[in-house]
C-alpha positions in Angstrom: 0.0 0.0 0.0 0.9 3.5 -0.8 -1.0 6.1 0.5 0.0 10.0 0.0 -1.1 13.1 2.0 -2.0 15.8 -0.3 -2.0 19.7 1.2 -3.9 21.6 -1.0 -2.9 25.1 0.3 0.6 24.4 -1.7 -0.9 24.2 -4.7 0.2 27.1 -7.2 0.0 27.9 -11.3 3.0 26.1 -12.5 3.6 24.3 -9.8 2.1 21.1 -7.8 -1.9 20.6 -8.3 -4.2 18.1 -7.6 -4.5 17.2 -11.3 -0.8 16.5 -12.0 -0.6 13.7 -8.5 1.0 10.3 -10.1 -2.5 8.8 -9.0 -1.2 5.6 -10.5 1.7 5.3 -8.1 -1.1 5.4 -5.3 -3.0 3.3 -3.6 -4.9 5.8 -1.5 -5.1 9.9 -1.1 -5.4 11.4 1.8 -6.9 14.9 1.3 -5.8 17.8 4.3 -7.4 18.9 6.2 -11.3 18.5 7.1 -11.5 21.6 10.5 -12.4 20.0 13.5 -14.4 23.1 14.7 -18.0 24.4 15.8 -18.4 25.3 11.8 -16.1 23.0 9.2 -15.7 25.0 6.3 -13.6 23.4 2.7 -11.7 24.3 0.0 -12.8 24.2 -4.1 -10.8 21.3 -4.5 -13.2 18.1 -4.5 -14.0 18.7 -8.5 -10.5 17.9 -9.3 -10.3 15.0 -6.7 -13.6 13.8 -8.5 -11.6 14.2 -12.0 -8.1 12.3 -10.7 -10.2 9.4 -9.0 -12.7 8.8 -12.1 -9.3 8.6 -14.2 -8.0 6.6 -11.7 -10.5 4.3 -10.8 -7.8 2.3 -7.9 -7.4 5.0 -6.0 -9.4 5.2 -2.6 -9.7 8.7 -1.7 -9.9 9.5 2.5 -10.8 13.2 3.9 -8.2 13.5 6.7 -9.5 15.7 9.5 -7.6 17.5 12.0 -3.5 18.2 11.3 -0.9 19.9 13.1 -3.0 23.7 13.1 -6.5 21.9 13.0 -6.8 19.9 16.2 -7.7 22.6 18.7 -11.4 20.8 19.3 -10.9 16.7 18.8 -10.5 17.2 23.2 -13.7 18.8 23.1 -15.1 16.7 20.3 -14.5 13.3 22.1 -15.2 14.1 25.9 -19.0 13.0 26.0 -20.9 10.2 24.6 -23.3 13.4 22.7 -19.8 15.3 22.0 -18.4 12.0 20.0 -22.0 10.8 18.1 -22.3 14.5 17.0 -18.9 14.9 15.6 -19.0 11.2 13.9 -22.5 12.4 11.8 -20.9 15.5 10.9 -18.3 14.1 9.4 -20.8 12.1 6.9 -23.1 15.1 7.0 -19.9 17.4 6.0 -18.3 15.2 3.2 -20.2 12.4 2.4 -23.6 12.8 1.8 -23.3 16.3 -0.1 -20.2 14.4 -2.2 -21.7 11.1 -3.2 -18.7 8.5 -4.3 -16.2 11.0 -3.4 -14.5 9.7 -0.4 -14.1 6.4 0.6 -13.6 6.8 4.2 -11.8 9.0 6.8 -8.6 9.6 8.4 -8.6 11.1 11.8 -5.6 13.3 12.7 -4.9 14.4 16.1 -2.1 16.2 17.1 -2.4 14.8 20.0 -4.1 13.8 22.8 -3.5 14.3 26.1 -0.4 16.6 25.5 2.2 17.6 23.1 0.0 19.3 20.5 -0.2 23.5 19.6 -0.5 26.0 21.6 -3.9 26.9 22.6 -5.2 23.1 21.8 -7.5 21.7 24.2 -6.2 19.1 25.8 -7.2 16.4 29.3 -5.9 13.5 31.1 -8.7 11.7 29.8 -8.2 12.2 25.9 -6.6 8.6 25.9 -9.5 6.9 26.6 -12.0 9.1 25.2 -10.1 8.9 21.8 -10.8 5.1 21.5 -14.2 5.8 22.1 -14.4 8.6 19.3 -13.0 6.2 16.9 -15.1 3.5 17.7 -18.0 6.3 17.2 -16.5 7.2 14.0 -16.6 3.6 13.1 -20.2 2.6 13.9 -21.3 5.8 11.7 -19.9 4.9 8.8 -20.1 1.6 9.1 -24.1 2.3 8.8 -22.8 4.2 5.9 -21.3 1.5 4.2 -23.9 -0.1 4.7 -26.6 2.3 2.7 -24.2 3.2 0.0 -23.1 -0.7 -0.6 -19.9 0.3 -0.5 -16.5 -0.4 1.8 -15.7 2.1 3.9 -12.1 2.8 6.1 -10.8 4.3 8.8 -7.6 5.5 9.5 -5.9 7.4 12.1 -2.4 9.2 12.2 -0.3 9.0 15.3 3.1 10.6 16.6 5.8 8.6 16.7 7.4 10.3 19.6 7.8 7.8 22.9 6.2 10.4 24.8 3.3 10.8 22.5 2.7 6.5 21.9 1.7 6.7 25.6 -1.0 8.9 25.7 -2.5 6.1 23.2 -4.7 3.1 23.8 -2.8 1.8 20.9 -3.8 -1.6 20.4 -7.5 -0.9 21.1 -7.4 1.5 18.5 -5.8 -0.9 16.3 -9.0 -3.5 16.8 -11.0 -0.2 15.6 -9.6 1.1 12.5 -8.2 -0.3 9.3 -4.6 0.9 9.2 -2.6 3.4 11.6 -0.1 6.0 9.5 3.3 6.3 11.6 4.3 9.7 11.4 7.6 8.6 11.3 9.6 12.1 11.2 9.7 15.4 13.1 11.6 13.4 15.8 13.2 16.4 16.6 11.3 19.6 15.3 11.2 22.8 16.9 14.7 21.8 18.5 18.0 23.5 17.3 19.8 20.2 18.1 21.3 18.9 14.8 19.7 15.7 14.6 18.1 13.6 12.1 14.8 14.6 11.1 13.6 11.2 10.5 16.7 8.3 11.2 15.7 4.5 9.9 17.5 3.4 12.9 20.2 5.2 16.0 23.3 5.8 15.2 26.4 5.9 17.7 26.7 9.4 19.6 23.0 10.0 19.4 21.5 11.2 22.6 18.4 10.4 21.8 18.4 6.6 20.8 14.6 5.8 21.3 14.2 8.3 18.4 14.3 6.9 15.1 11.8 5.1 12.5 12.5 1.4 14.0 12.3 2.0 17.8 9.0 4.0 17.2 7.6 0.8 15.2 8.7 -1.7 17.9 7.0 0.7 20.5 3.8 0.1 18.6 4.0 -3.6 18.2 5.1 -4.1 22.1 1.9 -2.5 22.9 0.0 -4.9 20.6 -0.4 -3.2 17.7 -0.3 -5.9 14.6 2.4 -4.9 11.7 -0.4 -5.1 9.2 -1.9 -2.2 10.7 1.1 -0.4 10.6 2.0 2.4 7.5 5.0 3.7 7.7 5.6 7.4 7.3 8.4 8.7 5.0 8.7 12.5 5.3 9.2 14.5 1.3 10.8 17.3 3.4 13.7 18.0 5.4 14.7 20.4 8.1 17.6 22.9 9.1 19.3 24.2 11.9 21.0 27.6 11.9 24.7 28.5 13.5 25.6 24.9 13.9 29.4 24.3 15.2 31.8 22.0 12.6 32.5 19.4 14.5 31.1 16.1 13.3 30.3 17.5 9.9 27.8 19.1 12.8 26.0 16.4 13.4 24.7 15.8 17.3 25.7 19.5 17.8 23.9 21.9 19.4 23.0 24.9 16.9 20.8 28.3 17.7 17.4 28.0 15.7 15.6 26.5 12.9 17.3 27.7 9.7 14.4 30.6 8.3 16.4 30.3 4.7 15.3 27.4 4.3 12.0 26.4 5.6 12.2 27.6 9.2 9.8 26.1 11.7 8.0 24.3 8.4 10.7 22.8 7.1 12.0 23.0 3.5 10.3 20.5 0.4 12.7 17.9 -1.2 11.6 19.3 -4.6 12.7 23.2 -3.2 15.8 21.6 -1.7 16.9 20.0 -4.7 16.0 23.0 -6.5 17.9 25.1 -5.0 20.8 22.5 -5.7 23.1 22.9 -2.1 26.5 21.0 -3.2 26.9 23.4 -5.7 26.6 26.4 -3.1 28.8 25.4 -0.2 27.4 22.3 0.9 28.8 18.8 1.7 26.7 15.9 1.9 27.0 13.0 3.9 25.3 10.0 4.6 24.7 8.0 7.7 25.7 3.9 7.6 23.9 3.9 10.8 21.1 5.9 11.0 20.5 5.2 7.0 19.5 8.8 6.0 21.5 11.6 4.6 22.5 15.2 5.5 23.8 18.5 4.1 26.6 20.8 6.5 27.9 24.2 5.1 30.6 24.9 7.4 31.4 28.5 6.3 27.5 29.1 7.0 27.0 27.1 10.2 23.8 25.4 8.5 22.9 22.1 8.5 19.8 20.1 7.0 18.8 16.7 7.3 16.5 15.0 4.6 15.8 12.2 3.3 16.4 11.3 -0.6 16.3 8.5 -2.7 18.5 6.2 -0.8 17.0 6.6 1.8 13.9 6.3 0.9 14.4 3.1 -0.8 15.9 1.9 2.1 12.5 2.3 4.4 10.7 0.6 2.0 13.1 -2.0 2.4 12.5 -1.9 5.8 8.3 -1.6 5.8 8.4 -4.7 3.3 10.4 -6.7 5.8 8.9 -6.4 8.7 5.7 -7.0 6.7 3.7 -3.7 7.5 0.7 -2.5 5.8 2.8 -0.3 3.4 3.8 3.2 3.2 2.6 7.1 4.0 3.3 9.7 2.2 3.5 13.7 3.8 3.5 15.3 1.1 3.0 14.6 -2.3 3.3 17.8 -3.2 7.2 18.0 -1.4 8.5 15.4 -4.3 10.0 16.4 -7.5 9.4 12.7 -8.7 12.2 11.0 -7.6 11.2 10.2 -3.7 7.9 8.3 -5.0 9.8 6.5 -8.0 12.3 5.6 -5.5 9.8 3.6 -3.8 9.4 0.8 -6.4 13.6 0.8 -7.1 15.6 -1.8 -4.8 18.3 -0.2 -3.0 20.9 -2.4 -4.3 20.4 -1.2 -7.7 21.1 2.0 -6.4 24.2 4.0 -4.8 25.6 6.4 -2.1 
């Protein structure tokens, strides 16, 4: 399975747009994001998604609610039984019913329960337990959906993979619930001007942070009884930087001021803006990561340093999701790739070099 986040707000003339996604390459679309709010207003972009999925009849399209800026109200949304059966009929009222065929199911994104989220989120103790219980309200609705429309519905959720963040989790009761659970395998270490990887396959000697990385965040989820074939593994199409970071190390593990704003800041930087933008050529050195399995780029005279992931690398999880016989893949964002992340997905990393 490949399934690919697509965030419409990057969409611009000339650039990325709904219409030019390698829907072939897919097995599922996640559109973001649905607003969990009192009102849950859309963009104009469901004619297109219409267009790319009647070409494309394979693809199974999934509204993804919530997101990194649109999660303020799931706390409020879950905390009663009322709170959780109102929520789970707006969601078909909202997308479903005024969209016939459109979507074929939903993918709940809450960043995150309990703690850890935005600013200004709501957030309670009991979020763990009463996000089980909005899930399995989410399921019964459109499981009476299915049921009218004749037709297979899923349900998806994405989840941190940050140990402090799988805890606040009932993680294999949710797994019982929903059809597949997307890893957000990245961000291991955003909003920190530590220069480490973004997204590591595995730890690497020096690293203070070894319970960060792609493999001990996928063992976390299977120790708490969450079956590898409910498991997607996330591959981040972006990388982030860290300004004023000391040589030493080619400056990896060292400790630099603040996110780099030339490139990307606190949203990190696009593989298809970083290539682009074509870094060796301008100062800076790659290097690549035996251990860890990821690359990353160090300017010394400028102090910056950016961890990504390319080709390699992304071959290499793949390798890795295929192995340990997960559900597949996850893609955020599809509009981050120049083409060469996705393609790299179907190329074995043998065939393929440092």
């Amino acid at each position: 399975m490949v399934a690919g986040y697509v965030a419409p707000w990057k969409a611009r003339p000339g650039g990325p747009g709904i219409k030019m996604i390698p829907a072939r390459e897919l097995t599922h679309l996640m559109y973001a994001f649905g607003t969990v709010s009192p009102s849950s207003p859309f963009g104009g972009n469901f004619i297109q998604l219409a267009e790319l999925k009647r070409d494309n009849p394979q693809l199974r399209v999934l509204i993804s609610l919530g997101g990194w800026n649109g999660s303020r109200y799931f706390s409020a949304a879950a905390v009663t039984p009322r709170s959780r059966a109102r929520f789970a009929q707006s969601v078909i009222d909202a997308f479903f019913r005024p969209y016939p065929g459109l979507f074929d199911g939903v993918d709940v994104d809450w960043e995150f329960p309990v703690s850890g989220g935005r600013a200004g989120n709501v957030a309670r103790p009991e979020d763990r337990g009463n996000f089980t219980l909005l899930i399995a309200e989410v399921r019964r609705k459109l499981a009476e959906f299915s049921a009218l429309e004749r037709r297979e519905m899923e349900l998806t959720i994405a989840v941190s993979a940050a140990p402090d963040k799988i805890v606040n989790l009932e993680a294999a009761a949710l797994a019982g619930l929903v059809d597949r659970i997307h890893l957000m395998a990245y961000d291991f270490h955003a909003g920190s001007a530590f220069a480490a990887f973004n997204a590591p396959l595995f730890a690497c000697a020096g690293d203070p942070y070894p319970d960060l990385n792609v493999d001990a965040s996928v063992n976390a989820l299977i120790r708490v009884g969450v079956p590898p074939a409910k498991l997607t593994l996330g591959m981040a199409f972006f990388g982030r930087a860290v300004a004023n970071v000391p040589p030493q190390n080619g400056g990896l593990f060292q400790k630099g001021a603040t996110a780099s704003e030339e490139w990307g800041g606190s949203d990190g930087v696009d593989y298809r803006d970083l290539v682009a933008r074509r870094p060796e050529e301008h100062g800076f050195r790659r290097f690549w990561s035996d251990e860890a399995q990821v690359p990353w780029l160090y300017n010394a005279e400028r102090r910056i340093w950016i961890s990504y992931d390319d080709p390699l690398s992304i071959a290499r999880k793949a390798m890795y999701a295929r192995a340990h016989a997960l559900a597949g893949v996850m893609i955020w964002d599809l509009f981050a790739d120049d083409g060469s992340l996705l393609a790299a997905l179907r190329v074995p990393p043998a065939r393929r070099s440092k």
